[in-house]
N, C-alpha and C positions, 0 to 999 in steps of 0.2 A: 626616447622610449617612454617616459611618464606621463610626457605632453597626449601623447600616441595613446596612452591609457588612460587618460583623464580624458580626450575626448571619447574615445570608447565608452566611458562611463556614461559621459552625460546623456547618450543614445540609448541605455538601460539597456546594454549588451549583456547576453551571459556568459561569463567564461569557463573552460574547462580544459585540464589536460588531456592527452589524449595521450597515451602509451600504447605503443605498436609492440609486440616482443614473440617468439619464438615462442610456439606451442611445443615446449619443452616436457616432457613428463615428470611426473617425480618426482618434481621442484614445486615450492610453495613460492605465493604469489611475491614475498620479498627476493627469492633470490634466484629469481627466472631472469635470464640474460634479455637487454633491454637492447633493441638494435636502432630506438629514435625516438626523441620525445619532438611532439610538436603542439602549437598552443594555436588553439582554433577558437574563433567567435561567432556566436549566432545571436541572432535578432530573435526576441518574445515570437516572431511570426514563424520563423526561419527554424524555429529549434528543434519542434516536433519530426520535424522532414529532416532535419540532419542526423537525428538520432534513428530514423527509421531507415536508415537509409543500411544502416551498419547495425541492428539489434530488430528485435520482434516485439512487439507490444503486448502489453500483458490484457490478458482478458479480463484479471480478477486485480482492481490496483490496490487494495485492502493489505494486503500484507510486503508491499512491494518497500523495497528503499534503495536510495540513490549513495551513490559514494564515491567521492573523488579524492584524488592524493598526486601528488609530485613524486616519479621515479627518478634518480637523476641515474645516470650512466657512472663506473667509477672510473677516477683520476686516478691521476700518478699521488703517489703516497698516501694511499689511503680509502675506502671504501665511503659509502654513503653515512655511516652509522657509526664511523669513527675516524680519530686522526692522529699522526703520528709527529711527536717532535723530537727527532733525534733519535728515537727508539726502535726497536725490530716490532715493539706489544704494540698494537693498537689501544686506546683509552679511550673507551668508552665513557660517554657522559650520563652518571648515573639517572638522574631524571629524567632525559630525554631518551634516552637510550630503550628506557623501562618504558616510556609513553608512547616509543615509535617513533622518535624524534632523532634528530643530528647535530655534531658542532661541525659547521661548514670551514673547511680547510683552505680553503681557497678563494680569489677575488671572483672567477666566475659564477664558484658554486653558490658564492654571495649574492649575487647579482639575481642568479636567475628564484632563489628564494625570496629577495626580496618584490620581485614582478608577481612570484605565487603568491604572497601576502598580499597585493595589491588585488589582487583579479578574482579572490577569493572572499575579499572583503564587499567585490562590488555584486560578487555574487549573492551573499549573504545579504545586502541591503533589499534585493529585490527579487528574494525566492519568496518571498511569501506572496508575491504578487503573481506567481504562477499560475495557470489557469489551464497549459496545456497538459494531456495527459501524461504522468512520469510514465516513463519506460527505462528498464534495465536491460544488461544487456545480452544478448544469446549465449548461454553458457559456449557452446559448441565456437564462437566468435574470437578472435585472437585480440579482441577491443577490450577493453579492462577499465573502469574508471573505480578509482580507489580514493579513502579520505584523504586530503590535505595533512601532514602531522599540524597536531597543536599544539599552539607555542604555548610552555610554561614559563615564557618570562616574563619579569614585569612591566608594566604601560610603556617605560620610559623606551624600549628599546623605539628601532625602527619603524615596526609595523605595529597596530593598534592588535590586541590582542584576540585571536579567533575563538568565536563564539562555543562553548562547551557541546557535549554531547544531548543536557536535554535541550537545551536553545534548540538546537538541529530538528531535534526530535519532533519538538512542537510546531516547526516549522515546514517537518514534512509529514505534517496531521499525526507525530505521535509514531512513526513508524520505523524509528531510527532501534539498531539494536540494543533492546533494553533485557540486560538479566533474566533471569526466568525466576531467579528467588525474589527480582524486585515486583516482577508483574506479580509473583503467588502475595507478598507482600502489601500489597494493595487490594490484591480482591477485598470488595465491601463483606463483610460480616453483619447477621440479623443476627445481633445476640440474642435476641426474646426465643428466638424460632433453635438456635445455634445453641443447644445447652452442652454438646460433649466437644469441648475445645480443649482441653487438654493433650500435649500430645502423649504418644505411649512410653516416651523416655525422657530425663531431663529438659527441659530449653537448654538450647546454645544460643552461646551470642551471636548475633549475625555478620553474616560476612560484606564488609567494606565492598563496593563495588567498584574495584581497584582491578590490574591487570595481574596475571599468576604471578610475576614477578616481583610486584610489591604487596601483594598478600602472601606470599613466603616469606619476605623479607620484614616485616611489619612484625609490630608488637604483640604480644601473645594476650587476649583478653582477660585472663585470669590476673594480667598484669596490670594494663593500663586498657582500661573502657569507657566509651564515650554515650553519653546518652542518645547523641545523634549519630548514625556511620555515615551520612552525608550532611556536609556543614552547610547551614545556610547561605549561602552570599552575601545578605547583609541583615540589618538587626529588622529592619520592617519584613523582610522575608520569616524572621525566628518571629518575630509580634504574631504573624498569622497565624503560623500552626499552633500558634498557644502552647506550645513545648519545653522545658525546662533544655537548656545548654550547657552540661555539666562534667567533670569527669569524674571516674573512679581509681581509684589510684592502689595498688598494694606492693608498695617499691620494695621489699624487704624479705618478699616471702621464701619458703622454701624454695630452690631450685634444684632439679636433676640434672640440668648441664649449665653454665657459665661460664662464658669468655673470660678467663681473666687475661688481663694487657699489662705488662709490664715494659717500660718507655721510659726513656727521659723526657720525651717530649709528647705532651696532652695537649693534640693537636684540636682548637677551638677557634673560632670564630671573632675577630679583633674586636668586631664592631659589640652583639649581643649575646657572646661568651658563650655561643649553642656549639655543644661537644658535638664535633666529624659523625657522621651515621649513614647509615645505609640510603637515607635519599636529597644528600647533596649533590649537587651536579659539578663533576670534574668537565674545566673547559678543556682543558689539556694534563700533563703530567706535571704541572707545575702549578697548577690554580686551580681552585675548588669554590663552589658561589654556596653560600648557605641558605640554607633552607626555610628559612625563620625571616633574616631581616634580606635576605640575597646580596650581602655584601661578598665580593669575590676576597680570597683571602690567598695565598702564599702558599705549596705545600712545603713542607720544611725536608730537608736534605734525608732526614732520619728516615722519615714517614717513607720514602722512596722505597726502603726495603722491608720483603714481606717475611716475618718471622715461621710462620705456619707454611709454605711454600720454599723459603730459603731463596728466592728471587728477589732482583732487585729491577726496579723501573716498573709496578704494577700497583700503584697506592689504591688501588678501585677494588683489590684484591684484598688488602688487608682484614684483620678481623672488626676492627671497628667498625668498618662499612660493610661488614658481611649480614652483621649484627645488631638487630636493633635494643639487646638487651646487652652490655656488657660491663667491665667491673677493671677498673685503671688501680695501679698500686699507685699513689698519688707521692710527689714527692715532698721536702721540706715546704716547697711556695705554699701547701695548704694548710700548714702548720702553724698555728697562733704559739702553739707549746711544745714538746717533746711528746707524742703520745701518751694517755695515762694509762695504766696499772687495770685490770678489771678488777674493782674493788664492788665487792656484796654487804651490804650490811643489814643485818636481820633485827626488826625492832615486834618485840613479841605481848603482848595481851597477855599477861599472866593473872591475873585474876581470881573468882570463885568462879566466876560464867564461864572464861577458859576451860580453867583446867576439867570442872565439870562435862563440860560437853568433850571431851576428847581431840580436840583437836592438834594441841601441844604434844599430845606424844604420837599420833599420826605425823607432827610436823618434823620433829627427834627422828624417827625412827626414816620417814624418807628424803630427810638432808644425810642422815650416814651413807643412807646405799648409794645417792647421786655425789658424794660429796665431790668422788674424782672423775666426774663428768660435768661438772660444771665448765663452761666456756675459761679458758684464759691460761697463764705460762705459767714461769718458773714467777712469776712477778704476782702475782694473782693474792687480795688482801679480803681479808673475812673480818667481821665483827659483830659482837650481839647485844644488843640492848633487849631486855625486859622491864614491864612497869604494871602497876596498881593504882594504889595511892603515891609510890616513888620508885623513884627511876633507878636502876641496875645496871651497873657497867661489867662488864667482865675482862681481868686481866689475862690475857694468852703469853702473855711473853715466851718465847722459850725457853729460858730458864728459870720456870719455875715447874713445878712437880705435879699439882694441877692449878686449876683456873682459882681465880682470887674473884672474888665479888665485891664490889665498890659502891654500894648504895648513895645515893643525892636524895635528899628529904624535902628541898628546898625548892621546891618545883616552880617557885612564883620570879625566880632568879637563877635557870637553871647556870652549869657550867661543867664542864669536862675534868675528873677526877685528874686525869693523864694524860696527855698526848703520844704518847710511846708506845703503848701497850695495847692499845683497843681496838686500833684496825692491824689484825696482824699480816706478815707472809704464811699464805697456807700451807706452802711446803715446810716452810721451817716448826711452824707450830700445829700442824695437823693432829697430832698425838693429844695435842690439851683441847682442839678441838671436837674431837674425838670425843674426850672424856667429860666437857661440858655436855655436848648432845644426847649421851646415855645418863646424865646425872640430873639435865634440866627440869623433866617433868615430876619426877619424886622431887627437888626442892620446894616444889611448890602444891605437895597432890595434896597437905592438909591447908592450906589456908583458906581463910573464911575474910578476906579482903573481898569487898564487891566493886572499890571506886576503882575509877578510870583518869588516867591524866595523859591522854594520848597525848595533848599539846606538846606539853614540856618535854614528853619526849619526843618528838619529832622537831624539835629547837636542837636537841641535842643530840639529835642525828646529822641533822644541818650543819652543824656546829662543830663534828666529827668527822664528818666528810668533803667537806669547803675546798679543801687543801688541795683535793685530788679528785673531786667529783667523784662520781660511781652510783652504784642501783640500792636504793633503800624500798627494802620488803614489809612492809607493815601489816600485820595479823591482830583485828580488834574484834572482840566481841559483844559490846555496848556502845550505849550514849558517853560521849567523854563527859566527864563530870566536876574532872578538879583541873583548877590553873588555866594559865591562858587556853583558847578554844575552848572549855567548856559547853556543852549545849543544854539546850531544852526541848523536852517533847514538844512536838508540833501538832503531830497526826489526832485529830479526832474523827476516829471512824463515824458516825456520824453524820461528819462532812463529807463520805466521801463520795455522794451521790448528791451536791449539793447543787441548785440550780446558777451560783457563781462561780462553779468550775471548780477544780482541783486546784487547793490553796498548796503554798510550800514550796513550790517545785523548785525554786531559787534558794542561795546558802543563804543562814540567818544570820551570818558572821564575813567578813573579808578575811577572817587572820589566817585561812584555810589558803588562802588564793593568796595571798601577801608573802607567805609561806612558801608556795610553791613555785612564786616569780623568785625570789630569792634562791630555791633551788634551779632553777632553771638557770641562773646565771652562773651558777656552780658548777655548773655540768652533773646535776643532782637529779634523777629519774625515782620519782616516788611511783610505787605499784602497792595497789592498799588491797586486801583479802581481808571482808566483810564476812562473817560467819555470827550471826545473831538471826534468833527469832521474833527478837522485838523490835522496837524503832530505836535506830539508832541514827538518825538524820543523816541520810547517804548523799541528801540532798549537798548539803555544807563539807562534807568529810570529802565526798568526790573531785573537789575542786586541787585536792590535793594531785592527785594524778593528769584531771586534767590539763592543766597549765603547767607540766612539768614532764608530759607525753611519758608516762605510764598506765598502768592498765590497771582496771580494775576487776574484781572477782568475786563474787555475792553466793554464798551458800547460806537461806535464811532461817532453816531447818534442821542443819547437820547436828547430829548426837551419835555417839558410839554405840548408843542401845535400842533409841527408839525411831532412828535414820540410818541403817548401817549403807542403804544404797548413798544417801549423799554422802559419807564419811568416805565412799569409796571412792566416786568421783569426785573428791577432794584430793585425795592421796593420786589420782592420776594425774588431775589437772598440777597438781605441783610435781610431779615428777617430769612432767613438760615443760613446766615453767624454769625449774631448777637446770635441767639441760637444752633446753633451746638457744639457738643461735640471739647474740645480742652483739649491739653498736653500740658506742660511747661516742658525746660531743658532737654530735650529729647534726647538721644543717640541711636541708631541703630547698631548693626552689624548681618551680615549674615555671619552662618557657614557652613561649607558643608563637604561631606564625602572626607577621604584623597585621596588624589590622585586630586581632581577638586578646582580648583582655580579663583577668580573674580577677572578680570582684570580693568573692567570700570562701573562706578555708572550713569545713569539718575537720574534727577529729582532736586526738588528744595533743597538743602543742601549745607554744607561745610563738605569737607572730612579731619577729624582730624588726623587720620591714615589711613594704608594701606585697614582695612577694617571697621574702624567706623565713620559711620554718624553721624553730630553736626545738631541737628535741635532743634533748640532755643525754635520752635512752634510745632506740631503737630496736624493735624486737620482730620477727613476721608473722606476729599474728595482726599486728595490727591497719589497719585500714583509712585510708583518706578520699574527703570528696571537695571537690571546689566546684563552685560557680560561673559561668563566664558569660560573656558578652560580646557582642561584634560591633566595636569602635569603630571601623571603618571597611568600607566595601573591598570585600575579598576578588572580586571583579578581574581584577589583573591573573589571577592566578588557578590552576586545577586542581590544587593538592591543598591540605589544610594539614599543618604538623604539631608535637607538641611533644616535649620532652620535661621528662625529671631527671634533676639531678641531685642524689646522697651522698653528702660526702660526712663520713663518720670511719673512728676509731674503731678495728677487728678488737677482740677480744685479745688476741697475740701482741697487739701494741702495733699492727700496722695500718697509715692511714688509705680509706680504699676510697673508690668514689665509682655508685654504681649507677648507671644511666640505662633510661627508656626512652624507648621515641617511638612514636605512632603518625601513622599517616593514614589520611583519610581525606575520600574527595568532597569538592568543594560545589555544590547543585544552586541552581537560579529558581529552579520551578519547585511549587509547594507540595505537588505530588511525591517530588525526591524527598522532601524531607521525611514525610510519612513513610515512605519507603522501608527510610533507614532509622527508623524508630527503634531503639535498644528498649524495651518495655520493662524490662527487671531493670538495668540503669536505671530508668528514669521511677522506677518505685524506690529504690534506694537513697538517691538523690533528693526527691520530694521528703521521705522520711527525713530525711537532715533537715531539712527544710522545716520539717512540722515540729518538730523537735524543737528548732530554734523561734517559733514563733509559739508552742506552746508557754514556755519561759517566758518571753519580751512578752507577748500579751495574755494569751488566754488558751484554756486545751480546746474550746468550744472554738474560738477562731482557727485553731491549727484543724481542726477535724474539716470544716468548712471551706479553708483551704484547699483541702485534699479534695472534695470532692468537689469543687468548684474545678480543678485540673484536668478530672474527667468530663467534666460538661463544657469547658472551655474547646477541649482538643477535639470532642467528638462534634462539638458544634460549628467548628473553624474544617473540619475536613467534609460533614454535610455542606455546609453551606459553600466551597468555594472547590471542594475534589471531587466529589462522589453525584454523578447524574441521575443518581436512583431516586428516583419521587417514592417508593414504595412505604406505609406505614412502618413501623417500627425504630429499632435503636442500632443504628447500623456505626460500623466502625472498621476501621481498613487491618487486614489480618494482621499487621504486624503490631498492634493495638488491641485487639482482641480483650486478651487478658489481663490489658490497663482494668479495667473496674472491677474486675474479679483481687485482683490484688490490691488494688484501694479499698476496700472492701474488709478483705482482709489485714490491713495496716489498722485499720478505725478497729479491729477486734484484738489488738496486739494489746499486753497491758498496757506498753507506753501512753497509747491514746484512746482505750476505751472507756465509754463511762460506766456506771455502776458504782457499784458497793461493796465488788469483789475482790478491789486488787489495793493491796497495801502501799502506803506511800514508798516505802524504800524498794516495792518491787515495783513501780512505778516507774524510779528513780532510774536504778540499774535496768530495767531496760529502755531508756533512753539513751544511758551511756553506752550500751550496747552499737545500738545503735548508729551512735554517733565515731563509732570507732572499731568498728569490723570491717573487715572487706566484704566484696560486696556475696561472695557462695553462702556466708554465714549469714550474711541478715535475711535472705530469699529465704536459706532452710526455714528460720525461723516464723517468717511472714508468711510462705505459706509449703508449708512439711509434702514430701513424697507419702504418699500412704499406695501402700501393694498388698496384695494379697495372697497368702503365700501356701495355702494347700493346694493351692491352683497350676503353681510352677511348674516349669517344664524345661528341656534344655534349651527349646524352638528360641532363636535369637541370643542363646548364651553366649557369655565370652567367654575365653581359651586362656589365659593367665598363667603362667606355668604350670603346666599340668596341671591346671585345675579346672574345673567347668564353674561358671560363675553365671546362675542364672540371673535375665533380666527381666522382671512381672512388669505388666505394664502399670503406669501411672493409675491412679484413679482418681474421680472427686474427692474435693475432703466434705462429701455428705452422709447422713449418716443413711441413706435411700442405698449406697453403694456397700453396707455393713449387714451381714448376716450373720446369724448365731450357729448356723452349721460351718463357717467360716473362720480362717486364722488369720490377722491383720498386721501388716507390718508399719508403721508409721515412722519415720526418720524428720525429725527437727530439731536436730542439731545432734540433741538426745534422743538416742532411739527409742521409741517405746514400742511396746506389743501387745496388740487385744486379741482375745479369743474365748472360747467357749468352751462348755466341758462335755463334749461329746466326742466321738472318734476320731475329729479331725483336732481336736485339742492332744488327744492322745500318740497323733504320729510326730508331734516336735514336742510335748510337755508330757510328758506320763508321771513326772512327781512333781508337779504342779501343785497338788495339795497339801505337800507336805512341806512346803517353803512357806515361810510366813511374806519374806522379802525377797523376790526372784528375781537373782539379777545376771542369770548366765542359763547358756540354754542346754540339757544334757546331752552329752555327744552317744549319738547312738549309732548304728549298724543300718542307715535306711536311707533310701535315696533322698526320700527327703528332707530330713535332716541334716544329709551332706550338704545339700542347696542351699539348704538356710544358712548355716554355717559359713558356706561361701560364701554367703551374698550379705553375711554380716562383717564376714570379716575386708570383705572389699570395699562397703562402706565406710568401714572405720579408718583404712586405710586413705582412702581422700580427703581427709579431714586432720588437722592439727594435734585437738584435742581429741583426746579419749570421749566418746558418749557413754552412758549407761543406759543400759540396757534396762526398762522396767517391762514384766511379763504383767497384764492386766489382767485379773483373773472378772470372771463378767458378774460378782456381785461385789467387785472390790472399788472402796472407796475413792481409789487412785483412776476409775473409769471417766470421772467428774473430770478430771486434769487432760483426759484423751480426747475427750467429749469437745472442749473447750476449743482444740484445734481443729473442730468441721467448720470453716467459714463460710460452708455456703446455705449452713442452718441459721436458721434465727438461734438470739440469745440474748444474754441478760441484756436489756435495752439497747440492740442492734439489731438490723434488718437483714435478712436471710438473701439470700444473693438477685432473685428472681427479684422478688421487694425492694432490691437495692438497685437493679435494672429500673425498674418502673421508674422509681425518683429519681432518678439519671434521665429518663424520660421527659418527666413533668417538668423537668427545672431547664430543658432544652428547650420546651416547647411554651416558655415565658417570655 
């Protein structure tokens, strides 16, 4: 039979099946009874005349495509699409199954797919050499030619691996079914000419061009998103598009539903320890091939039955394979220790700057109302350290009557008064806890202490918590001044429009980051809360958290009297923080299919190994990005996958381990990659990016960077995708609103220049940055602004009985801002502009009687109902609480509104059109 086809071959025969079957009604083309398959050859001369013989020729061959596949007929025990060992369930083979593919049961059914590999491949070698005209075939025709399934196995099998969708594509001029969102996807864009790109509601992330089966089953993008939804094939195909290869990662976040698994057996992968997921391929009920390295692995006896179902022989059915996001109660093997305790410990800024600005008894007043909402059990341990010039212990024991204060003066040598008594049980000593928190801020409201010794106290937080790890809170209002870490001002305003760039932005000290490595091995999660309006080097202080994957918090302005709005989004964001979901002891690693590699991690952590994360704390607000690379040609395969896995202490002391997996296909041609352009990913990502090379070298090289990314990609897509000779600046839609948001990154404080932005706000939002998921850094990059007397219910949502209108987007220019108009702006923190005429008066009528307006009057009118709604629906999508500021149109807080129009010039930045042009010129060099 091979001899037979190898000469066939050398004759540049073309082969094709031909299925004959029952003009059946009612039945779609898989499951139309097939009454003979037969395999016919024709000669390059021969072809035309044998196709015409059975179809009609098309008059228009422009939209026309060709498409052949193997029907087999089914056998005994088992249909084409599945096979059965010992079972009544047929078992289906997850990735094949999903792609349209089979596991062959049989030595025939073997046979005859290995001749379809052959005949298909020789077809493939010399369809490009076609020259007669395609024809398809008469719909009314009982002749059928259907695609080949394609193999998604690796080289090593039998037959050499058949060529993807766009190969095809290109091969039949381009005609092969391609998506409609990827064709809209690619349409060229003249951004010169193209000013309303915006669309009328948020961006979504785009959809993977996968089949319905594995974009239901796939990862939810809020989760785990990729800068690319179709992966290169190999790294000179990613050189082209001059595209960044990256993911976003937010393994932690809140959830509305999750699988949890309870098992004795965590069924994985021998070879590269990739957890069971929804697009493993079961060959049968007893073996499953992974998806990562395709080693076939064992199902274990357990995995046989389905706890959700209460059946047994159906492992394809289970939740783990349902499920690409799910949450294992993990057992002892993941246990270095016995679970720890949720231990909190609060190290507080007592000061004259404290206690001045109010933030110590805002801090009192909402640890009482959270205190029995904090995460953790009957086990759950508290303690407080406060400090000045010296450090303050507090005893809780429970039997004492109240708290005992233990002063250390010794801050150059610090040490622990007691180990008994300072990290307590909450439940047992609640009562003295209790009675410290309403007694804390009068101990301190008369002192006239200004110095700071955050160091020593943070030695003796370490020092305190070693034993059992857990989350230390730090609240500072200054420059530290005494004992080790000490600082020194740095910022000279001055500089800060200097033509060598923004000096500082690196710590002046290691004992911050030396600090923190040493918490990190403790399983010690430092979160520091900045509240100063001077410089307090957040630069050097931040390292704290960083390396030791906690968060950080910057109010630079708050005061009780002359800030009462930030005083307030103070007291939410910590009634967030005090009750949010948190992890102890936490490890992370990301794996991904062979061939692709991660070279560099964002976010706040310590890298143990080459790809596992130490995060001491885990919490879901926080956010990760990594870098990658394609080591070797993905060529063998149609899918590209990528999983994380967390495995961390619950709050309750149980250890969990929660996994993501995504999949996405894997494209040859540079069109696919532009295709599948994630354009916020990849602003996100770059941002990390700019971030880390602002630091290592320059903010002037990091800014140049960035704009070097838009000239690179829009030049790599003129010169080798786009056939439009037309003048201007053209870019494929899924790219569009690359330079409008680079753009807007170069106007972010992080990276702009001027003279307006303070170093530690500089600072904090870099760390921002570098450690949010990816909806927060977009708001902030570049804000929704709506307008809102204009509302109506047209396109509203339905939300429980409620109407929640939706205004369309606008520019952020200020050409889209009118003074008979009400503005709504949403970045992060909502702000609101308006004017004082009638339409200020149907949502603000005591507008001028609020010095500080941070809440809107509920009135009796429809339009105020709307507002309401559509603020309260915002706030709802988001973590933290926003504040609300009402912008009154001669108020000096307008300057702060003004700031987020990026597509206006401003302090030494180019206004959007201006920022087109130079995108232009630097193309066309």
């Amino acid at each position: 039979m091979l001899s037979a086809m190898q000469r066939l071959n050398e004759f540049h025969f073309y082969s094709f099946w031909y299925v004959f079957r029952d003009p059946t009604p009612n039945l779609s083309a898989d499951t139309l009874p097939i009454s003979a398959a037969f395999m016919c050859y024709f000669s390059p001369a021969s072809m035309s005349k044998a196709l015409q013989s059975c179809t009609k020729p098309l008059k228009d061959n422009s939209s026309s495509q060709l498409c052949f596949v193997l029907h087999l007929p089914p056998f005994s025990g088992g249909d084409s699409s599945s096979t059965t060992t010992g079972s009544a369930s047929p078992v289906p083979n997850s990735y094949d199954s999903l792609e349209g593919g089979s596991y062959p049961g049989t030595y025939f059914t073997q046979l005859l797919i290995n001749i379809q590999c052959y005949v298909y491949s020789a077809f493939w070698r010399h369809l490009k050499n076609l020259t007669q005209p395609i024809l398809r075939p008469d719909p009314s025709s009982n002749l059928t030619f259907l695609l080949p399934h394609i193999s998604t196995q690796p080289q090593s099998q039998m037959c050499s691996p058949f060529p993807n969708m766009s190969q095809l594509s290109a091969a039949l001029g381009g005609l092969s079914g391609v998506p409609e969102l990827e064709v809209e996807a690619l349409r060229p864009v003249n951004l010169l000419q193209e000013r309303n790109l915006l669309p009328h509601q948020p961006l979504d992330a785009p959809e993977p061009n996968l089949s319905a089966d594995l974009k239901k089953a796939n990862c939810s993008p809020d989760t785990f998103r990729c800068t690319l939804t179709n992966i290169p094939q190999t790294q000179a195909l990613l050189n082209k598009a001059r595209l960044p290869l990256g993911l976003l990662l937010h393994p932690f976040r809140d959830l509305a539903q999750l699988p949890v698994i309870t098992s004795n057996t965590i069924v994985r992968c021998r070879s590269c320890r990739t957890y069971i997921n929804p697009f493993v391929s079961f060959l049968d009920q007893r073996r499953w091939k992974c998806n990562l390295c395709y080693r076939v692995n064992d199902v274990p006896d357990e995995f046989m039955y389905n706890p959700v179902t209460r059946s047994y022989g159906e492992p394809h059915k289970r939740p783990e394979v349902q499920n690409s996001t799910v949450e294992f109660i993990a057992s002892s093997d993941y246990m270095l220790r016995p679970p720890q305790p949720a231990v909190y410990l609060f190290v507080l800024d007592v000061s004259h700057n404290a206690v001045e600005g109010g933030y110590l008894n805002v801090f009192c007043h909402t640890l009482l109302e959270n205190l029995d909402k904090m995460p953790g059990d009957t086990r759950t341990r508290v303690g407080f350290i406060t400090f000045n010039s010296t450090i303050h212990f507090y005893n809780l024991h429970e039997s004492l009557s109240q708290p005992q204060m233990l002063v250390v003066s010794d801050i150059d040598d610090i040490f622990i008064p007691t180990h008994d008594s300072l990290l307590v049980n909450l439940k047992e000593s609640r009562v003295l806890v209790r009675v410290l928190l309403t007694s804390l801020h009068s101990m301190f409201s008369q002192t006239r202490e200004t110095h700071s010794a955050l160091g020593p106290a943070l030695q003796a937080a370490y020092k305190l918590t070693s034993p059992t790890g857990g989350r230390v809170s730090v609240f500072q209002t200054q420059l530290p001044t005494l004992g080790p870490g000490l600082l020194q001002s740095r910022e000279d305003p001055n500089q800060r429009s200097s033509t060598k760039g923004v000096q500082h932005l690196g710590p002046a000290t290691d004992f911050y980051k030396k600090l923190a490595l040493d918490c990190s091995g403790q399983q010690i999660g430092v979160d520091l809360f900045l509240l100063s309006s001077q410089y307090s080097d957040l630069a050097s202080l931040a390292c704290m958290s960083k390396f030791s994957a906690g968060s950080i918090f910057y109010y630079p302005s708050l005061h009780h009297v002359h800030n009462p709005a930030q005083l307030d989004k103070f007291q939410k964001d910590l009634e967030r923080y005090l009750t949010r979901k948190i992890g102890f002891e936490a490890v992370m690693r990301i794996r991904c299919t062979k061939g692709l590699s991660i070279h560099t991690f964002h976010g706040n952590f310590f890298v143990r190994s080459t790809d596992l994360l130490s995060l001491a704390n885990i919490n879901p607000d926080s956010g990760f990005a990594v870098q990658m690379s394609i080591e070797e040609s993905l060529a063998d395969t149609s899918l590209a996958c990528f999983q994380s896995a967390l495995l961390y202490t619950s709050s309750k002391g149980k250890r969990r381990i929660r996994v993501h997996t995504l999949c996405l296909p894997v494209v040859s041609q540079l069109s696919d990659v532009y295709a599948g352009a994630d354009v916020q990913a990849i602003t996100c990502l770059l941002a990390n990016m700019a971030i880390d090379r602002s630091i290592s070298s320059s903010l002037s090289d990091a800014r140049d960077a960035l704009v070097n990314a838009v000239v690179d990609s829009l030049s790599a897509y003129k010169n080798t995708v786009s056939n439009i000779q037309q003048s201007g600046l053209i870019a494929p839609a899924a790219l569009c609103l690359f330079p409008l948001y680079v753009l807007a990154l170069l106007k972010q404080k992080a990276l702009r220049m001027g003279t307006s932005t303070k170093l530690d706000e500089r600072v904090f939002a870099m760390c921002e940055f570098k450690s949010q998921p990816l909806q927060q850094i977009m708001h902030a990059v570049h804000p929704d602004l709506y307008r809102l007397d204009t509302m109506s219910d047209q396109g509203a949502l339905h939300l429980n009985d409620c109407i929640v209108p939706q205004p369309h987007l606008l520019h952020l220019t200020a050409e889209k801002l009118t003074r008979e108009g009400a503005f709504l702006m949403d970045c992060g923190s909502v702000r609101c502009s308006s004017s004082k005429n009638n339409g200020v008066a149907l949502f603000f009528p005591l507008l001028l009687f609020y010095e500080y307006q941070t809440q809107i009057p509920e009135l009796e009118t429809p339009l105020s109902e709307r507002l309401r709604a559509l603020l309260a629906w915002l706030q709802d999508s988001r973590p933290f609480s926003s504040t609300l500021h009402v912008v009154k149109d001669d108020a000096t807080a307008k300057t702060s509104f003004f700031q987020h129009l990026v597509e206006d010039r401003s302090e030494s930045a180019l206004s959007y059109y201006e920022f087109l042009l130079h995108i232009q010129q630097q193309m066309s060099k």
